[in-house]
VEXDREN-2710 file (C-alpha; in Angstrom, 1 decimal):
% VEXDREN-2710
k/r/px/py/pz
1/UNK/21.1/-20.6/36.7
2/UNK/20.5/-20.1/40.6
3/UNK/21.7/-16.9/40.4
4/UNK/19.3/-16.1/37.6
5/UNK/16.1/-17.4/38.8
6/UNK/16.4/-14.2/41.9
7/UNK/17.1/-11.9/39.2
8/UNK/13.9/-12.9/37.5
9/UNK/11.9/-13.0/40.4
10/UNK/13.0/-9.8/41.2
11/UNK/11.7/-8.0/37.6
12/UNK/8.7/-9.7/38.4
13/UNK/8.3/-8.3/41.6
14/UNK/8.9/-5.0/40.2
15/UNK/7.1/-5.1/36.9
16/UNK/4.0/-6.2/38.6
17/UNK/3.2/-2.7/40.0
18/UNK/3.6/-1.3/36.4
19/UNK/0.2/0.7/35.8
20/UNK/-2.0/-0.7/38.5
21/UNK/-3.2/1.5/41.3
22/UNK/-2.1/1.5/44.6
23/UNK/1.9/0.6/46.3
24/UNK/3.8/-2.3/46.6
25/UNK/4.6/-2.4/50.1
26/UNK/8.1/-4.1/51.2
27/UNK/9.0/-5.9/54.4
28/UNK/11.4/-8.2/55.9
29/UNK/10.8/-11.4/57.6
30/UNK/13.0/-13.3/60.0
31/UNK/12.8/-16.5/57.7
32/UNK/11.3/-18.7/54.9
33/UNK/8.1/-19.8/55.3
34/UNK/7.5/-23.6/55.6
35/UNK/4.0/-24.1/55.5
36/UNK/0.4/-21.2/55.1
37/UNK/-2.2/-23.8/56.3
38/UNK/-4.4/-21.6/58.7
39/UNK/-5.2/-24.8/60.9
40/UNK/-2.2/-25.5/61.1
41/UNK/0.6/-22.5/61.2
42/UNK/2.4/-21.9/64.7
43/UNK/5.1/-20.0/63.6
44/UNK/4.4/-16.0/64.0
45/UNK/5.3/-14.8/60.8
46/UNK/2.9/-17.6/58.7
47/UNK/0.1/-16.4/60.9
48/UNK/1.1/-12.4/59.6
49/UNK/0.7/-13.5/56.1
50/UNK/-2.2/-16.0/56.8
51/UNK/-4.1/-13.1/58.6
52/UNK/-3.2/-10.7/55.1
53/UNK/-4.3/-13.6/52.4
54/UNK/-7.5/-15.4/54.3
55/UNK/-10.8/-13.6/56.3
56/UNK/-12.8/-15.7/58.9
57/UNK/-16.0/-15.0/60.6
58/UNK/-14.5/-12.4/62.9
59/UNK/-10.9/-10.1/63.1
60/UNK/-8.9/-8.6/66.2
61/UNK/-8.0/-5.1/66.2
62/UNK/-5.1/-4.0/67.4
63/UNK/-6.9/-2.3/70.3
64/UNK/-7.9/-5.7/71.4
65/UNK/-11.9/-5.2/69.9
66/UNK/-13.0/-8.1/67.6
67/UNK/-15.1/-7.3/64.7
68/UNK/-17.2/-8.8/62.2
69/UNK/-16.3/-10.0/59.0
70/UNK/-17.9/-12.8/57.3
71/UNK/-19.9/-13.5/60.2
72/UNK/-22.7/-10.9/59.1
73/UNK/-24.7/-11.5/61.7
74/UNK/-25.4/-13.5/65.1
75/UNK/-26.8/-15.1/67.9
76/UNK/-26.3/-17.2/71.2
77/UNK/-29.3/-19.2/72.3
78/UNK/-30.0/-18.6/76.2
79/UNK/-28.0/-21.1/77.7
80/UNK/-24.7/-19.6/75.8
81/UNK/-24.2/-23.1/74.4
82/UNK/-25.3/-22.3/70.5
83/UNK/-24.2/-19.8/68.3
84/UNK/-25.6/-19.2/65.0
85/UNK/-24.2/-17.1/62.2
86/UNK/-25.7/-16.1/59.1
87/UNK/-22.5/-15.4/56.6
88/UNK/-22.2/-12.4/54.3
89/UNK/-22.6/-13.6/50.8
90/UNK/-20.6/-12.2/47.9
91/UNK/-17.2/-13.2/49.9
92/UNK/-15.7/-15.5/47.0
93/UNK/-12.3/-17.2/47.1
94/UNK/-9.6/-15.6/45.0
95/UNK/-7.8/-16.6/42.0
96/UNK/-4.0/-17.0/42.4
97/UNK/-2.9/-15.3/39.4
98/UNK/1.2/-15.7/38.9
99/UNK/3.1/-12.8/38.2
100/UNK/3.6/-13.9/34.5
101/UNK/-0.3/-13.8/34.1
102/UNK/-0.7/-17.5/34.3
103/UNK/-3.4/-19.4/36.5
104/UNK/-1.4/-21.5/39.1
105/UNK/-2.7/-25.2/38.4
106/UNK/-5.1/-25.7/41.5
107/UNK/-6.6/-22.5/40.8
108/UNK/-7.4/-22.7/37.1
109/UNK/-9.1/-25.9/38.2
110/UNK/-11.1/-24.5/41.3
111/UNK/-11.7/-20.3/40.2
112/UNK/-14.1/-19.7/37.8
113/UNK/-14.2/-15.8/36.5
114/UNK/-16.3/-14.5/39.3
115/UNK/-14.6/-16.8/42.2
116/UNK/-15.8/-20.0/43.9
117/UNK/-18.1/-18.6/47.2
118/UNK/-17.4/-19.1/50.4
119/UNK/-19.8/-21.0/52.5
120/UNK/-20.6/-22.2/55.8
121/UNK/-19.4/-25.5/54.7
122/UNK/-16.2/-24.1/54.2
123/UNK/-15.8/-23.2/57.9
124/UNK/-17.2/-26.5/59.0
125/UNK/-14.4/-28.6/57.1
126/UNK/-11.9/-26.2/58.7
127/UNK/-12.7/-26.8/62.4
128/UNK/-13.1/-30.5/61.7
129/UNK/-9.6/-30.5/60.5
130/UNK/-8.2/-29.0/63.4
131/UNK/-9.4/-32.5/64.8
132/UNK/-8.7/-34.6/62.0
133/UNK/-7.5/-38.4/63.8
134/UNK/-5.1/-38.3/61.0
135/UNK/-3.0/-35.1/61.8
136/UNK/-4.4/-33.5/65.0
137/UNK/-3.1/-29.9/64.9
138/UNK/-1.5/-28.5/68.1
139/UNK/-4.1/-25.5/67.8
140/UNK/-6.8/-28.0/68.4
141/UNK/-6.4/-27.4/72.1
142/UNK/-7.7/-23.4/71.9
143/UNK/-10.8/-24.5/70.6
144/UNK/-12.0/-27.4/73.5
145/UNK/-14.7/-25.3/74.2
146/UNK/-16.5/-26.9/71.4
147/UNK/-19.1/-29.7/72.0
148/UNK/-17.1/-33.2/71.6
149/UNK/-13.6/-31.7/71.5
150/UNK/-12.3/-33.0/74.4
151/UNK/-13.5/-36.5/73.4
152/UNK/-12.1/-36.2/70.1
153/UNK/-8.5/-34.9/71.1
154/UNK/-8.6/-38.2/73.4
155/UNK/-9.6/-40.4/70.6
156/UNK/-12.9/-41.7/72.0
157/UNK/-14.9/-39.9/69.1
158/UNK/-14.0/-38.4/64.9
159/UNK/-14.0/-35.4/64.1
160/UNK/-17.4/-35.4/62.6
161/UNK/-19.1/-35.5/65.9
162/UNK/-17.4/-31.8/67.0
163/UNK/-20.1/-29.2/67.3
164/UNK/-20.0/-27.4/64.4
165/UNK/-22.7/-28.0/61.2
166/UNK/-24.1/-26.2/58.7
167/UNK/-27.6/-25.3/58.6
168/UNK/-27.3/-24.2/55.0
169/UNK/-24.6/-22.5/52.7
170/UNK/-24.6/-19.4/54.5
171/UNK/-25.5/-20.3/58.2
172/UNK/-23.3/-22.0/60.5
173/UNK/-24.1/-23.6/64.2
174/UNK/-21.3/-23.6/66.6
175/UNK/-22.4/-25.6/69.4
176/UNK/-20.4/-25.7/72.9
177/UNK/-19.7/-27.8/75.9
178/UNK/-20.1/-24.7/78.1
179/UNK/-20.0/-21.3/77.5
180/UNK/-17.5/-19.5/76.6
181/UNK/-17.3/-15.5/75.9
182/UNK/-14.0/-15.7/74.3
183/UNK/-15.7/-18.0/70.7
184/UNK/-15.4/-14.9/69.0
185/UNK/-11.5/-14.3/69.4
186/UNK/-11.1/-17.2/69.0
187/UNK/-12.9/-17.4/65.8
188/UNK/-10.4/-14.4/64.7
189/UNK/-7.5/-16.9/64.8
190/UNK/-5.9/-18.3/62.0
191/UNK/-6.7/-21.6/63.0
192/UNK/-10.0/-20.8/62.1
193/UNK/-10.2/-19.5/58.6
194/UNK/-12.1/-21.3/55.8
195/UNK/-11.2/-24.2/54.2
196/UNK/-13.0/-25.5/50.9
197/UNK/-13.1/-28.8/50.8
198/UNK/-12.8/-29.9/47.4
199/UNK/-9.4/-27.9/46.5
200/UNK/-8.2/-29.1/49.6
201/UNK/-8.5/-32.7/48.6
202/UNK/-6.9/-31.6/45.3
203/UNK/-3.8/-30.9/46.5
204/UNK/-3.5/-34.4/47.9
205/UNK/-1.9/-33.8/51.1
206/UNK/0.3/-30.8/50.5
207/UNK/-2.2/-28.0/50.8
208/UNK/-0.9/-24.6/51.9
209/UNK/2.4/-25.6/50.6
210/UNK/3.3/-23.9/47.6
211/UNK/1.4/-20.9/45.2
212/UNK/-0.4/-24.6/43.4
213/UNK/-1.6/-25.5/46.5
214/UNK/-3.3/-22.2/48.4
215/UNK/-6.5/-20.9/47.9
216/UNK/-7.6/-17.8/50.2
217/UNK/-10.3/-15.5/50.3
218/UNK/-8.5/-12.4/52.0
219/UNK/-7.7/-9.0/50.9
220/UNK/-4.7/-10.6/48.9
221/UNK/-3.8/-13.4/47.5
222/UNK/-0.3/-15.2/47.3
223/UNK/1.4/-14.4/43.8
224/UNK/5.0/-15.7/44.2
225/UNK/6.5/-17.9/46.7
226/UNK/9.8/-18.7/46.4
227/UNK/11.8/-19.9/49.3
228/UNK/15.4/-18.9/47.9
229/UNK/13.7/-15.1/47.9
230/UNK/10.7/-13.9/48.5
231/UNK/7.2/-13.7/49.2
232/UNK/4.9/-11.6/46.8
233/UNK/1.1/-10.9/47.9
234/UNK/-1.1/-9.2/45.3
235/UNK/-4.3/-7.3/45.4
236/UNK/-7.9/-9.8/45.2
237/UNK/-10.5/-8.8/42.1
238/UNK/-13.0/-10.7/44.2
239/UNK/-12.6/-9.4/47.8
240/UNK/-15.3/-7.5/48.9
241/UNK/-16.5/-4.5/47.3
242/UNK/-17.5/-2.5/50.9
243/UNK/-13.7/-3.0/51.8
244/UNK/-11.6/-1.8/49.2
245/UNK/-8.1/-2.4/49.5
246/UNK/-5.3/0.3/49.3
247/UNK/-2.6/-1.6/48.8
248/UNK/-1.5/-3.0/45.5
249/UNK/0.2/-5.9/47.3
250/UNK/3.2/-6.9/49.8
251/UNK/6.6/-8.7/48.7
252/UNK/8.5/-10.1/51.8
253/UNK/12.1/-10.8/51.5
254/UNK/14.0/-12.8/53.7
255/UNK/17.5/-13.2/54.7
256/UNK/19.7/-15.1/51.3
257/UNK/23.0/-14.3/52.5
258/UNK/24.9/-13.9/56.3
259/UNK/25.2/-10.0/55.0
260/UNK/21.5/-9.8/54.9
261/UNK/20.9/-7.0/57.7
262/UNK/16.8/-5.7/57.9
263/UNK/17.6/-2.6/59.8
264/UNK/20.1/-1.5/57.1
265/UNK/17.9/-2.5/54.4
266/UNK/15.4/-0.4/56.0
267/UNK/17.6/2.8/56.5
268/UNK/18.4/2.4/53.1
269/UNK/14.9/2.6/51.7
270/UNK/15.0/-1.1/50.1
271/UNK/11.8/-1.7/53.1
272/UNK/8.9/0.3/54.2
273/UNK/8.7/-1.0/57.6
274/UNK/10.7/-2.6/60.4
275/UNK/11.1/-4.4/63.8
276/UNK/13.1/-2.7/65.6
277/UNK/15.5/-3.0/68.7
278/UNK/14.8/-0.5/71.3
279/UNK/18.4/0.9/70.8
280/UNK/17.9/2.3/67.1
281/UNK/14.5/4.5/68.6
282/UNK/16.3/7.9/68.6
283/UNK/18.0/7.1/65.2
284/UNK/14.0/5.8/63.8
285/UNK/12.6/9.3/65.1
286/UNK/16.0/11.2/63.6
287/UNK/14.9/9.5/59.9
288/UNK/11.7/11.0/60.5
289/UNK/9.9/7.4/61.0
290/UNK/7.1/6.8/63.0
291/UNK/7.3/4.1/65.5
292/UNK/4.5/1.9/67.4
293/UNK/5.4/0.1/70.1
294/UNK/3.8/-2.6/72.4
295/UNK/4.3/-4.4/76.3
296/UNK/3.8/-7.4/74.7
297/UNK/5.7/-9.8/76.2
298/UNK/6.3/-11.6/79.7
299/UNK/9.6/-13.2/80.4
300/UNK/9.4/-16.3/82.9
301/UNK/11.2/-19.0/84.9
302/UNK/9.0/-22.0/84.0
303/UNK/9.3/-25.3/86.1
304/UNK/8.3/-28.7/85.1
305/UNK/6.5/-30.2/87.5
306/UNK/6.9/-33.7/86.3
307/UNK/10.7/-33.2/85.8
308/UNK/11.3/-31.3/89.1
309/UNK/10.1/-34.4/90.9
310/UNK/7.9/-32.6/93.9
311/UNK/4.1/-33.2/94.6
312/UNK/2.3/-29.5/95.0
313/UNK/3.4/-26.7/94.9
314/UNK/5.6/-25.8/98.2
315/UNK/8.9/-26.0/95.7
316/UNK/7.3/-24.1/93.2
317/UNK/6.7/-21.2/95.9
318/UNK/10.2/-22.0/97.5
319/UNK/11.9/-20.8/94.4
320/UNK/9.7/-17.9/93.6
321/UNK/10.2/-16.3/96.7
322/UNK/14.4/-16.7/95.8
323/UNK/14.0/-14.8/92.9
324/UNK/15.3/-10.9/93.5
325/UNK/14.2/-8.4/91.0
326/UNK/16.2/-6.1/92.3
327/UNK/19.1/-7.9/91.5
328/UNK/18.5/-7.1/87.6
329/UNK/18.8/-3.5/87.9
330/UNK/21.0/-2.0/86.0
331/UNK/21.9/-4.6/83.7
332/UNK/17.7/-4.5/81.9
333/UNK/17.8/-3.3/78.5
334/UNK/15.4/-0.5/77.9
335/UNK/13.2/-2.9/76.1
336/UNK/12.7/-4.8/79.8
337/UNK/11.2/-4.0/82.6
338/UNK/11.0/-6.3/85.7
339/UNK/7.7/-7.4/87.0
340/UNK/5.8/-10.0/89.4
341/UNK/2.8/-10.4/87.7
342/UNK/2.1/-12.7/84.3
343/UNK/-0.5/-10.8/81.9
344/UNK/1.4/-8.2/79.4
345/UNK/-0.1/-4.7/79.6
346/UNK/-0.8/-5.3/75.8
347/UNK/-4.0/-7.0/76.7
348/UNK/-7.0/-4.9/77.2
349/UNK/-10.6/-5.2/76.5
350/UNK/-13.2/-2.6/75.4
351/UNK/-10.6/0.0/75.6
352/UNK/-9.7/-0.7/79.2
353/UNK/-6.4/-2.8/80.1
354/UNK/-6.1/-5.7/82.1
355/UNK/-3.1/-4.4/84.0
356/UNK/-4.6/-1.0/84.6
357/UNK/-7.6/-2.9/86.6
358/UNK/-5.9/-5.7/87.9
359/UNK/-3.0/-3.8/89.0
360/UNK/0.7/-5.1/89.9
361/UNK/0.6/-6.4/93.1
362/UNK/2.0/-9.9/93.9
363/UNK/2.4/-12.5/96.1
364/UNK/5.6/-14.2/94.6
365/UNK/8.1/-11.2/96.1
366/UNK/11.4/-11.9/97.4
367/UNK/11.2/-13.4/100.8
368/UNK/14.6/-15.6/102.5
369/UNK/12.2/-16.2/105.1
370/UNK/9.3/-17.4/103.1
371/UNK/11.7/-19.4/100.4
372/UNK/12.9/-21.6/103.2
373/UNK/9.5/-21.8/105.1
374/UNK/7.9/-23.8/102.0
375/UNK/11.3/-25.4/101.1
376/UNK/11.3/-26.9/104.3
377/UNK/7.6/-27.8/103.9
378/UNK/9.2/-29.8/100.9
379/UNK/11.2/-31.6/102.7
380/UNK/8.7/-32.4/105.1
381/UNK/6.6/-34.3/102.6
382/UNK/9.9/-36.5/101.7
383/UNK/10.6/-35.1/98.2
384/UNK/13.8/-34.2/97.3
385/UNK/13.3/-32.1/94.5
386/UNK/15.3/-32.8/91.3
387/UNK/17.0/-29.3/89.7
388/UNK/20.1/-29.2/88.4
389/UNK/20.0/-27.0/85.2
390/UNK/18.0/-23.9/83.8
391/UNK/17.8/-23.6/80.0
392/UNK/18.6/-20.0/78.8
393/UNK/18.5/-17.8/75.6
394/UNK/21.8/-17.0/74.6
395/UNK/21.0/-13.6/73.6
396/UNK/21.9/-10.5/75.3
397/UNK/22.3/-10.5/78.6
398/UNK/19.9/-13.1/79.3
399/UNK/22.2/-15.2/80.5
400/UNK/23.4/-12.6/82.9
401/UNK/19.9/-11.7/84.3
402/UNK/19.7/-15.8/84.7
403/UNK/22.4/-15.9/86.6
404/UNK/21.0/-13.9/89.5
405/UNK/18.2/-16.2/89.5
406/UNK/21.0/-18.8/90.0
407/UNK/22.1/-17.6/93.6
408/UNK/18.9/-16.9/94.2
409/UNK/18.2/-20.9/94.9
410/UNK/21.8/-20.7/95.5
411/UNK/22.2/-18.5/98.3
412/UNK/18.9/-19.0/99.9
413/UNK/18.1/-22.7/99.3
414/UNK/21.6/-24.0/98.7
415/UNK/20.3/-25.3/95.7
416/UNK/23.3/-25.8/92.9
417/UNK/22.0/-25.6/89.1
418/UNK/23.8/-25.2/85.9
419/UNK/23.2/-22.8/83.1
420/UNK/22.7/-24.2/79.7
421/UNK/23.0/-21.3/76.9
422/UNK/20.9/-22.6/73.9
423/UNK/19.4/-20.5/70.9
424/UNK/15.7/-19.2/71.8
425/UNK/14.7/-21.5/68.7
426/UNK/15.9/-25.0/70.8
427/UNK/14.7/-23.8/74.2
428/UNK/11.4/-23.5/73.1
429/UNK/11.3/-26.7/71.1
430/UNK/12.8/-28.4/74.4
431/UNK/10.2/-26.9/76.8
432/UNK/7.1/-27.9/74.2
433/UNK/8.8/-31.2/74.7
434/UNK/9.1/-31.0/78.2
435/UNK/12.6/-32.0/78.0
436/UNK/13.6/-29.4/81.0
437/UNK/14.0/-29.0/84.8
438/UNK/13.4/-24.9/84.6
439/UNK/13.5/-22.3/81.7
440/UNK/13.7/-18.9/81.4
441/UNK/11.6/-18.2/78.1
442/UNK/8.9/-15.7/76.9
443/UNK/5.3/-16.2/76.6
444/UNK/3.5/-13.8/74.1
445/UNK/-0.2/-12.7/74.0
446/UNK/-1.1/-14.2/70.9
447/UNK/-5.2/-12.3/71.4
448/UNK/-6.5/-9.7/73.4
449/UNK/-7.6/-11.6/77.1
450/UNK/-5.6/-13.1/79.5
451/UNK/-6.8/-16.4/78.6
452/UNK/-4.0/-16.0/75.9
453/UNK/-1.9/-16.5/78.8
454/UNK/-4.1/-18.8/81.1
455/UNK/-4.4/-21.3/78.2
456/UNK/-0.4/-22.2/78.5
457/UNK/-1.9/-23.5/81.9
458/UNK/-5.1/-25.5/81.4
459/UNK/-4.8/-29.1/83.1
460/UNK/-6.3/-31.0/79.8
461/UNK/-4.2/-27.9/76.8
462/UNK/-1.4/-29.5/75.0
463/UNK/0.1/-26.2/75.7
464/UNK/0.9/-26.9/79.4
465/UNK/4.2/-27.1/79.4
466/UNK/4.4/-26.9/83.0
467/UNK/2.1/-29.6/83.8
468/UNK/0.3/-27.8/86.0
469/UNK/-3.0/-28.5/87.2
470/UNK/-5.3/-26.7/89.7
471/UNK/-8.9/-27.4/90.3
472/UNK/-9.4/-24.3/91.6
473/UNK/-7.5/-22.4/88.7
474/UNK/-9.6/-24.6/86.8
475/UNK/-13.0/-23.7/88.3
476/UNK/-12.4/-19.7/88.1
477/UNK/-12.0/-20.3/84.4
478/UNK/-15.1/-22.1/83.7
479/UNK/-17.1/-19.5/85.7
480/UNK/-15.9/-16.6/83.9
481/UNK/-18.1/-18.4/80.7
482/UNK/-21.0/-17.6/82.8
483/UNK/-21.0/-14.0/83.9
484/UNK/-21.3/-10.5/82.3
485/UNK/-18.7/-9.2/80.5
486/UNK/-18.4/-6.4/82.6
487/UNK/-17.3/-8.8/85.1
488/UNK/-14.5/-10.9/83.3
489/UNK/-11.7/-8.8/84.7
490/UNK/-12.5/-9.5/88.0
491/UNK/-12.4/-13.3/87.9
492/UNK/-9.2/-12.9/85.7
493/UNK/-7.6/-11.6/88.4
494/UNK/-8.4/-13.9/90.5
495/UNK/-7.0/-16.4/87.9
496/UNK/-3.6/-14.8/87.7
497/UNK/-3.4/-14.4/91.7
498/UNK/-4.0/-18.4/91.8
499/UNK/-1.2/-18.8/89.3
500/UNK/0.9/-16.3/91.1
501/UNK/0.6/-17.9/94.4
502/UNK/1.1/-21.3/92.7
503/UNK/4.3/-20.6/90.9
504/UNK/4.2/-23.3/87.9
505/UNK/6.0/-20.0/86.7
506/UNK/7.5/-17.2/88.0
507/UNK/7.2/-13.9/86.5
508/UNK/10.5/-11.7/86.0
509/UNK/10.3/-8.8/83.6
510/UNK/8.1/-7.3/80.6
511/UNK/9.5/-7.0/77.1
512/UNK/8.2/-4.4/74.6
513/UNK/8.2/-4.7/70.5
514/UNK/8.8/-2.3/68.4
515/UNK/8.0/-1.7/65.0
516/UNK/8.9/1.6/62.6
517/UNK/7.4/3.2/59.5
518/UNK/9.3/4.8/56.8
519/UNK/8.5/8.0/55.9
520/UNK/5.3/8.6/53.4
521/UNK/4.1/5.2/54.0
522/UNK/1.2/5.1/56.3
523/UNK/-1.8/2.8/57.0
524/UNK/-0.5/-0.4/58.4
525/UNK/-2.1/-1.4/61.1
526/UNK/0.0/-3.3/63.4
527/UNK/-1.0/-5.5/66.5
528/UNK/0.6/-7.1/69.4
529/UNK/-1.0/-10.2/68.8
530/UNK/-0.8/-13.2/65.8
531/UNK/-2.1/-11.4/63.1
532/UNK/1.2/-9.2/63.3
533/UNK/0.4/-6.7/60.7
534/UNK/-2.4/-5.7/57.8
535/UNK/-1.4/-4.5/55.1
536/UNK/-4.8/-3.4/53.3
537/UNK/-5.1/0.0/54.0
538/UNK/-1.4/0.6/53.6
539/UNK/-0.1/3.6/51.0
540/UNK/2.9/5.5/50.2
541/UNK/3.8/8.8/48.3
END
């Protein structure tokens, strides 16, 4: 019976695009998915298909540029503390029709013929849930710009006191602690689509969990999800009329088997698109595919501060100036280049990127001299700093590259530290843990500013894994919420230089993603940040 419930899901998948316009775009994913609550996903490839099934008040581009969506239009009051939207109306949630023609329970109850609307109360419940005492979500901590967060993350007030309210079903006050230029990305991210109340408390604690329990107001909806197989979007009746959508829907397969291979599947025509390794490019552009590719990426050796066992940062500088790029020469993948500053060249604003202005100049470069200079100035304090192992992914030749950053403490501080090889999945949950002396791991852009990176760093974020904390890091952040946009890059700069000459992490090379086309398929718009890829305008011959 197993075997046939596949096999059914299968026909389903294929007699679905019988006589309806527009493709049925295929793609692989890593993985099942556990969970589609926008307040609550983490995980990269939720967010994709969260970002293809839900709509919120603004969307990133892959150029970096945010536009409007349901925020139709706005305002900030003088003082950049209050922003008021007036929501497009029309923009109603969408049915989750199953692939047999069925309403899905929830939505029979909650989707009448023309679609429940989506309001500014919708939005309201959503942020308050980010902050719910109950089950505080780890993306609470993007949004502490928000008047009360901070209190409420501490548990000195609920999560009806944050700074968000509706001044009637289709305008919505946002009200900050202190300005901040970045509400609008931030806004774009999944933790901020809608949430309607009422079918929320339907579901009785398991909403975004299953096809029953997910109602979304984006170009698609989700059709089928089955765990064992696949994940089938389909095309709204109710999404907006000035956006029409191309694409009849998306099924995602994931791996059932250890013979399961994407890049073969996708050679074979059984996908439409691919992530790539940088090694198949000249057999991608052979097959006549088209390829987009993006510096997404910054690979790092991370230290915990409150592991390490060292007040300030003299250690911190000690083993960035033992680190020796040169060293990895000839043993970098062409996917990997070595580096010395922290924001990916992804990142870029108004068309202009952050690395072209800010350039590449560092102060952590490798210096003997300067390494024993501040280890010494360790010593001098009386700490005796406590590093023994490095946590490494055990893919490629990582743990080669790792090594070199292993005599570098060695050779130059006579510092002895073990390697420990662990899968990229359990060094990550280690680090969020902060179960770790010093890691070499990768931190990804996951919008379009450098405060995507900056944020892994804030003194108060849950995200600091480091435990780093800088008054005046600190201080350039909170002024750039006060100055013209035309201005940002220059006190981001300054930003990165502080973290630079700090060390919490060093720098060590930039990875770049790529992703290829099939032939005759066009229109996907992919993106180096959360959202992944859209699927809306996609088509194929």
């Amino acid at each position: 019976m197993k075997r046939l419930i596949p096999l059914l899901l299968v026909f389903c998948l294929l007699v679905s695009a019988c006589g309806a316009k527009g493709s049925i775009l295929k793609y692989d994913i890593p993985a099942p998915v556990a969970s589609l609550d926008p307040q609550f996903v983490t995980d990269t490839t939720a967010s994709m298909i969260v970002s293809n099934v839900f709509e919120g008040l603004f969307r990133q581009l892959p150029s970096g540029e945010v536009e409007p969506c349901i925020a139709e239009e706005w305002t900030v009051s003088p003082d950049g503390l209050v922003y008021t939207f007036r929501l497009r109306q029309g923009i109603r949630w969408n049915r989750s029709l199953s692939e047999t023609g069925a309403w899905t329970t929830n939505s029979a109850r909650w989707s009448d013929p023309e679609g429940t609307p989506v309001t500014a109360h919708d939005f309201v419940f959503a942020l308050r849930r980010l902050f719910d005492e109950n089950h505080m979500s780890e993306l609470a901590a993007h949004f502490l710009c928000i008047r009360n967060a901070p209190q409420i993350l501490a548990g000195e007030m609920n999560s009806r006191m944050l700074g968000v309210r509706a001044d009637s079903d289709y305008t919505l006050e946002i009200t900050l602690s202190q300005p901040n230029r970045q509400l609008p990305e931030l806004l774009a991210s999944s933790a901020a689509m809608p949430c309607n109340q009422a079918f929320y408390e339907s579901t009785r604690g398991r909403y975004g969990l299953d096809v029953d329990t997910l109602m979304s107001n984006g170009p698609f909806y989700v059709s089928i999800w089955n765990n064992d197989t696949a994940i089938a979007l389909r095309r709204s009746e109710v999404y907006r009329e000035d956006l029409p959508v191309r694409a009849l829907g998306v099924n995602f397969y994931f791996p059932n088997s250890e013979s399961f291979d994407p890049l073969a599947r996708f050679l074979n025509g059984d996908t439409d698109a691919c992530e790539i390794d940088y090694a198949h490019l000249a057999e991608m552009e052979k097959a006549g595919c088209s390829v987009t590719s993006f510096e997404d990426t910054v690979w790092v050796l991370a230290l915990n501060q409150d592991e390490v066992g060292t007040e300030g940062y003299s250690f911190s500088r000690a083993v960035a100036h033992t680190v020796d790029r040169d060293r990895f020469s000839g043993y970098l993948t062409e996917n990997l280049r070595t580096t010395s500053v922290l924001v990916p060249p992804a990142v870029s604003s108004s068309g202009e990127s952050f690395r072209a202005f800010a350039g590449e100049l560092s102060p952590t470069v490798y210096s003997p001299f300067l390494a024993r200079q501040y280890y010494a100035e360790t010593l001098e304090q009386g700490d005796a700093p406590n590093l023994r192992e490095i946590l490494v992914c055990d893919e490629g030749n990582l743990p080669l590259l790792a090594g070199y950053v292993q005599q570098g403490l060695q050779n130059n501080l006579s510092i002895y530290t073990t390697l420990v090889r662990l899968p990229r999945k359990e060094l990550l949950e280690r680090v969020a843990a902060g179960d770790y002396q010093a890691a070499i791991l990768p931190l990804t852009v996951s919008y379009s500013s450098p405060e995507a990176i900056f944020s892994c760093f804030h003194a108060e974020s849950s995200q600091n894994f480091t435990g780093y904390d800088s008054q005046p890091f600190e201080a350039l952040l909170s002024s750039a919420a006060l100055i013209p946009v035309d201005q940002l890059y220059s006190v981001y700069k300054e930003a990165e230089q502080r973290l630079l000459y700090d060390c919490p992490v060093v720098p060590l090379f930039f990875e770049t993603s790529y992703y290829a086309v099939a032939p005759g398929v066009s229109g996907i718009a992919f993106s180096p940040f959360l959202a992944g890829m859209r699927f809306q305008d996609a088509v194929k011959k």
